[in-house]
Structure formats: structure tokens, C-alpha cells
C-alpha positions in Angstrom: -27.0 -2.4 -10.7 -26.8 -5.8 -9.3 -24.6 -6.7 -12.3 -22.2 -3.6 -11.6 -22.0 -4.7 -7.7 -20.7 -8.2 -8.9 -18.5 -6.3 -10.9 -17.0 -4.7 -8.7 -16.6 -7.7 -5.9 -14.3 -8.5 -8.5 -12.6 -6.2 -9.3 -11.6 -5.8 -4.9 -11.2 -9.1 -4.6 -9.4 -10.4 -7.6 -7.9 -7.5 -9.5 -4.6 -8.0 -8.3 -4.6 -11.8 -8.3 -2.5 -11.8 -12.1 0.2 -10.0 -9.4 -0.5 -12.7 -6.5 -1.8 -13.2 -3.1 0.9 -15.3 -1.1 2.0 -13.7 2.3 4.5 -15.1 4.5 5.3 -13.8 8.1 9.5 -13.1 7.2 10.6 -10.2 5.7 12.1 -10.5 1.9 15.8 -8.6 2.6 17.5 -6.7 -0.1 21.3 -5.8 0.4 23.8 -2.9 0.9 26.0 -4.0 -2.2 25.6 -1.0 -4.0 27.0 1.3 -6.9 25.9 4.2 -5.3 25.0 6.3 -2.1 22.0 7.9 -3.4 19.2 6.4 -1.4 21.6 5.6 1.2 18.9 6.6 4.4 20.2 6.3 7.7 17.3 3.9 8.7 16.2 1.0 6.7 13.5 1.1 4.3 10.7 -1.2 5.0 8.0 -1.5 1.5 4.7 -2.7 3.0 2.1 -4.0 0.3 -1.3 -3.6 0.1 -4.6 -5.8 -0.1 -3.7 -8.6 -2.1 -0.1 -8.5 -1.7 3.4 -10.2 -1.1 7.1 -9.7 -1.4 7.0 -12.0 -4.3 4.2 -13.3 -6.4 4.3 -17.2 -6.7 7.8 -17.0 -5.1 9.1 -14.9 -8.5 7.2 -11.8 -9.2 8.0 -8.6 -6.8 5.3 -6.6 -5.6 7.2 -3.7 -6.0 8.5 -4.6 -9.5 12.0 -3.7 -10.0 11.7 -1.4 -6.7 13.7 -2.6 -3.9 16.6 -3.6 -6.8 16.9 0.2 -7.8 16.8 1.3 -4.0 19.9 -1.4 -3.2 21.8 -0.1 -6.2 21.5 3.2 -4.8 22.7 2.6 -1.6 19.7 1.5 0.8 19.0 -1.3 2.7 15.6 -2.7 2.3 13.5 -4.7 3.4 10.1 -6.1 2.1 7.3 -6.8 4.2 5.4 -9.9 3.7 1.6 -9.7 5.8 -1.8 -11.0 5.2 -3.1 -10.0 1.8 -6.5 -10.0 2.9 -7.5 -8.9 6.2 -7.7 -6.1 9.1 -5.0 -3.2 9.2 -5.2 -4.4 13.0 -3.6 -7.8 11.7 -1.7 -6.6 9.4 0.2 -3.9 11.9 0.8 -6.8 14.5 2.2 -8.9 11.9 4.0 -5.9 10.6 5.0 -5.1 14.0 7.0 -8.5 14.4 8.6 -7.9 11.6 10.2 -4.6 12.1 11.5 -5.8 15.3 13.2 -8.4 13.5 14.7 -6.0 11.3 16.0 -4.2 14.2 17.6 -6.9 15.7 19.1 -8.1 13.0 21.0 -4.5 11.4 21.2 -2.5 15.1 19.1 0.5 13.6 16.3 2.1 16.6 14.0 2.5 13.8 12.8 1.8 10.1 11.2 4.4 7.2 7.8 2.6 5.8 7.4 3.1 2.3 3.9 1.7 1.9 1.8 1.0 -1.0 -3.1 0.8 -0.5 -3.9 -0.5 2.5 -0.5 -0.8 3.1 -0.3 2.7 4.2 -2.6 2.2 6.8 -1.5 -1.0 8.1 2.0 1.4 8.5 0.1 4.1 10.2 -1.1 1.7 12.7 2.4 0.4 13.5 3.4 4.0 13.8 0.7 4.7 16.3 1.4 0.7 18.2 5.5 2.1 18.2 6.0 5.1 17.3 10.0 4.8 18.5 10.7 2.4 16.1 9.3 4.4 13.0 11.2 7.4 11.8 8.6 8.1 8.4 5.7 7.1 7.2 5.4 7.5 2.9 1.8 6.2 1.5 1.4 5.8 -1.8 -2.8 5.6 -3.4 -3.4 5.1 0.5 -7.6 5.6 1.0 -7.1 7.1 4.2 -10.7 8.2 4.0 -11.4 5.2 2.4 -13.1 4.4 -1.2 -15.9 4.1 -3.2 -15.2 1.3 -4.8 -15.1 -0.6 -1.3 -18.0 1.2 -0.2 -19.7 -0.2 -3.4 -18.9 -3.5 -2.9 -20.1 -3.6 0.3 -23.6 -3.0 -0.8 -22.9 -6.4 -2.4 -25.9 -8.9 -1.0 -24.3 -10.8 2.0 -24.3 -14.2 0.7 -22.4 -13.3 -2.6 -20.0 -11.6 -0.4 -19.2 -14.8 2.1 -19.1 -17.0 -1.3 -16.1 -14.5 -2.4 -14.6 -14.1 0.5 -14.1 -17.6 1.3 -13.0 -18.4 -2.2 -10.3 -15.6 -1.8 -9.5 -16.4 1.3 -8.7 -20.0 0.9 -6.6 -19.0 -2.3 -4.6 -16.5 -0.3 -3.6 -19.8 2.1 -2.7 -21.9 -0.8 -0.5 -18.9 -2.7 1.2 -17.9 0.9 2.7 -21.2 0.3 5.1 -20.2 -2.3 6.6 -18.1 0.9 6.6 -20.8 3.2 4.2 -19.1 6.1 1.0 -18.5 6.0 -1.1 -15.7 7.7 -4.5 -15.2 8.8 -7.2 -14.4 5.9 -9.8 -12.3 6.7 -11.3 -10.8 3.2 -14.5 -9.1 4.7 -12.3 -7.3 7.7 -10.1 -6.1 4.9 -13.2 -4.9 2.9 -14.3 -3.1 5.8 -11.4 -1.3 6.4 -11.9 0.2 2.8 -15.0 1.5 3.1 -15.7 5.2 3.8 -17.0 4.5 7.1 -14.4 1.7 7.7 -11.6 4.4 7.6 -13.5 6.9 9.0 -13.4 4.2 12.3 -9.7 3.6 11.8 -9.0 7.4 12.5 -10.9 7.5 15.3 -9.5 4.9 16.9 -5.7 5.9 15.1 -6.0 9.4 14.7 -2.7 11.4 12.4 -2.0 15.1 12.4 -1.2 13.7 8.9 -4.9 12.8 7.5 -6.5 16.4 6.3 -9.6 17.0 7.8 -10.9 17.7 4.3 -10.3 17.3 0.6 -9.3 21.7 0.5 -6.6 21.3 3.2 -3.7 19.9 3.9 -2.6 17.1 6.6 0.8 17.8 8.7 4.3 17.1 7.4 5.6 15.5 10.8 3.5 14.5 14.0 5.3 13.5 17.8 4.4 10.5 19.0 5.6 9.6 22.8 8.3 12.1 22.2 8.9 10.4 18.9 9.0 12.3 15.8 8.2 10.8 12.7 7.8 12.6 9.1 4.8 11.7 7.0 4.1 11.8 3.3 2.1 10.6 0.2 1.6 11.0 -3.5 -0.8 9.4 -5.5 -2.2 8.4 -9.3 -5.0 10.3 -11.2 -5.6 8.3 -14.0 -7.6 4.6 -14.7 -6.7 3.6 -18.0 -2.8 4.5 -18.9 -1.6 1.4 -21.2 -3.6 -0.3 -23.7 -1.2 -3.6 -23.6 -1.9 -3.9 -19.5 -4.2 -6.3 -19.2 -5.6 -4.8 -15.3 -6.5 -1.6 -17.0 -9.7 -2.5 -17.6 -10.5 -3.1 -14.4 -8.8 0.6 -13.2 -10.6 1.6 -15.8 -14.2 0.4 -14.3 -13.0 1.6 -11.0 -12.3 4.8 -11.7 -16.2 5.0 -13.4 -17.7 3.9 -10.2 -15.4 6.9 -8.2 -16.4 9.3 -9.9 -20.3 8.4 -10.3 -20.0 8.5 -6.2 -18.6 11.9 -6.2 -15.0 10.7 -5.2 -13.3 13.2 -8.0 -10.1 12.4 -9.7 -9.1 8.6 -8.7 -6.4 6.1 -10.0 -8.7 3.4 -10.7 -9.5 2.4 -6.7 -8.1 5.2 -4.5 -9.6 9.2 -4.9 -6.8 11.3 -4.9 -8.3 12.8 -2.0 -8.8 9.9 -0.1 -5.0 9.6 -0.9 -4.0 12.9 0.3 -1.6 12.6 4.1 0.9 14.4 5.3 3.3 16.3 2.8 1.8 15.5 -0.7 4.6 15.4 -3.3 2.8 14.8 -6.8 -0.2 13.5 -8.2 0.9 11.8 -11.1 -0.2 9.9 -14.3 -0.5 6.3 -12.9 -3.1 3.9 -12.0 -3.3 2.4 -8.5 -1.0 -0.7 -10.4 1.7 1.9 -11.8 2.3 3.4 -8.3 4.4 0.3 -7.8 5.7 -0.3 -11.3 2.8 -2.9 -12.6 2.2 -4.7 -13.8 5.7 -5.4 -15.8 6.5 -1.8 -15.5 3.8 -0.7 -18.4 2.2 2.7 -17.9 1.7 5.5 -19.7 4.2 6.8 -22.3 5.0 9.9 -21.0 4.3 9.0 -17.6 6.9 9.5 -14.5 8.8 6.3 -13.7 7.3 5.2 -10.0 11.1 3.8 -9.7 12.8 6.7 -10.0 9.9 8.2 -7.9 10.9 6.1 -5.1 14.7 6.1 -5.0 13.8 10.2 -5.0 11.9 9.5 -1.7 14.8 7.3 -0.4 17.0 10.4 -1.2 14.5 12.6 0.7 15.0 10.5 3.6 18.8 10.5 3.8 18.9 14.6 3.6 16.3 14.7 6.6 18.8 12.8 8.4 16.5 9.1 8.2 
């Protein structure tokens, strides 16, 4: 057992390193020049990454691989969000927070759609709570809005093996945010918190959403008003660990997605229960791991899977007939 906990520290902590760890407090900005009017929302679209995450990996690699390309072609205006990759959704959302006002002084819109990928999701949900008038939607994507497992078994992890990884990651994630030129504040174990069942089970006490079901047989709202602010909410998620035999994280979804399911969590994509994933107006459940819901890595997934792409400039379109 000790053997799987390590396992699994690992698999938190570094599973995502191959896609980087750099964070910077700027936004990455994506154009209007476009070929089409498709995802053309009335608001601009903000992508907001999860644990682990940047714009751009090592100043190259985007997060959302081949994403916020396909969403300018079509028409939107996007920008991508750049906050700690390890550490509380309470940072994250006041880092977040900063951000979106820049974007609003800088285009003239009164508010932003969050498109927002993990912890991401609830780092967006807390900015939505913080100011609700500057968010219009809220769209997570393998969000654990309940939390996970996989954090929960981590956290069993003896103390001293945790602090050892934590301070390893966090003092990688400094170095890496220097491909982006500003560092944020790392805080691994406040980020692993947040994960855990009883972690997110706090976070919705103290940031409650008509859109986070009260249980795994029902569903959450489709909109909640906030200060006279109405903002739409939705979600889809992955059911599946391994999808691609040449992606070398599959393994690791793959060991994920064992450890779910031995704790009762139920269909999973490798780190987030479908369940735990479920918020507001759920539009699919789909054929991806956790790493496919943003097109990873390299856009491999499986065969006959949907294309998380096209997924998302679909959303974008959503936006722009509800008038976002």
C-alpha cells in the first residue's frame, strides 16, 4: 500500500510535468483575425488551466494544445490565463481576478466567459463568486467539484514524504515560471488539499453554486444570479484512463483511474470521477482522459474519439447564441 501511496504522489504531482509547470501573472492573448464568425461570443473567452499548468509550457507548448488557435480562427477573442500551477483555488482566483480586470480594460467588454480546465474550474468558480459582474459563464471541463480520490489517496501519503514532494515541486514550478517571465506563489500541499474530497467539500461551503448537484443522481443548475448578475454554468467531462497506446501519460491515467474506482468513485478519466465532474448543464461525457479534455498531450487520443477542439469552438458557439 505504501508503494501504491508513492505512486500516486506521483502521479499528482508530476503527471503533467512532460506538459510543464511555468505560470506567469499576464495573460497569453490570442487575436480577432479570423476566417470565420463561428465562435464569435460577445464576451471574451478566458481558458484557465489546472494544477500544474501554464499558457505555454517552457515558453512553446500550449496548455490547451491547438485550442485558443481554432477559437481565433473562428472568430473569438481569447485569452489564456497564466496562475500558480500549484497552490490554493483562493490564490489562484486572486491571481485570476487581476487578470480579468486586465482583460477588461484592455478590449472595453463588462465581462469575460471562463472556459476552464481541473482545478481550473474551481479557481473560475471562485472568481465568479469574488465578481460575479465581470463573469458572464462558467464552462468546467474534468473539474472535481466534489473532489477526487486520487487526491484523497495521496493525502494519506506519510507527512514527511509529502513536504519532500512538495518542496521539490514547488521549487520546480519557480524555476519553469521563468520561461513566462513572472513567477507566482507555490503552494503544492494547499493545492492537494483543495483536491481532496473533504477539501472540496470545504470549498462549497465556503463558495456554494446552484451549479454543484447535491448528488451523483441529480442534476446542478444551468444558470445561478449572483448580485443581480446572471451567469450560465456548464461542464462535460472524460470516462476513460487509457485511450492511446503511443501517449506516453496514459499510464499514469491509467493507474488513476484503478485507484477511482477501487474507492468507489465510478467511471473516471484517469484523476476526475465523472461525478465529481458533473456542474451545471452537463453536455457529454466523452471518450477522453483527463489529458485529452484539452487536446494532450500532442493531440493523441483515442481513434474514434470526439475532437476536444471542435468540442470547444462548439461551446464558443453556444456562447455567442446565448447572447455571451
Amino acid at each position: 500500500m505504501k508503494s501504491l501511496h508513492r505512486i500516486a504522489v506521483a502521479s499528482v504531482f508530476c503527471c503533467c510535468l512532460p506538459l510543464g509547470q511555468a505560470q506567469a501573472s499576464v495573460f497569453s492573448l490570442f487575436g480577432t483575425s479570423a476566417s470565420s464568425a463561428y465562435a464569435q461570443t460577445k464576451y471574451p473567452i478566458v481558458l484557465v488551466h489546472g494544477l500544474a499548468g501554464t499558457s505555454k509550457y517552457f515558453g512553446v507548448v500550449d496548455y490547451w494544445w491547438q485550442i485558443p488557435s481554432d477559437l481565433r480562427a473562428n472568430g473569438a477573442t481569447v485569452y489564456v490565463a497564466d496562475v500558480a500551477a500549484f497552490n490554493s483555488d483562493e490564490q489562484r482566483g486572486e491571481e485570476l481576478l487581476k487578470q480579468i480586470s486586465s482583460v477588461l480594460a484592455a478590449t472595453g467588454a463588462s465581462k469575460v466567459n471562463l472556459i476552464s480546465h481541473s482545478q481550473g474550474g474551481t479557481t473560475s468558480r471562485y472568481a465568479a463568486a469574488v465578481k460575479p459582474q465581470w463573469i458572464a459563464s462558467v464552462t468546467t471541463i474534468g473539474t472535481p467539484h466534489a473532489g477526487t480520490p486520487v487526491a484523497d489517496t495521496v493525502n494519506m501519503t506519510p507527512q514527511a514524504l509529502k513536504n519532500l514532494l512538495a518542496d521539490g515541486t514547488s521549487i520546480l514550478g519557480q524555476l519553469l515560471s521563468l520561461f513566462v517571465g513572472n513567477p507566482q506563489p507555490q503552494d503544492p500541499l494547499a493545492a492537494l488539499s483543495g483536491l481532496t474530497t473533504a477539501g472540496a467539500a470545504n470549498f462549497n461551503r465556503l463558495y456554494p453554486s446552484a451549479g454543484v448537484p447535491a448528488n451523483c443522481s441529480v442534476n446542478g443548475a444551468t444558470s445561478e444570479v449572483r448580485s443581480g448578475n446572471t451567469q450560465l454554468l456548464y461542464s462535460w467531462s472524460g470516462n476513460q484512463g487509457g485511450t492511446n497506446i503511443l501517449d506516453v501519460t496514459d499510464p499514469v491515467m491509467v493507474l488513476g483511474s484503478v485507484i477511482i474506482k477501487t474507492a468507489g468513485g465510478g467511471a473516471n478519466d484517469g484523476l476526475v470521477p465523472v461525478c465529481s465532474a458533473r456542474f451545471g448543464r452537463e453536455l457529454g461525457v466523452y471518450g477522453w482522459n483527463h489529458l485529452d479534455e484539452v487536446n494532450q498531450l500532442f493531440g493523441l487520443r483515442g481513434l474514434f474519439s470526439a475532437d476536444p477542439v471542435v468540442t470547444i469552438r462548439t461551446q464558443a458557439n453556444r456562447l455567442k447564441t446565448a447572447g455571451l
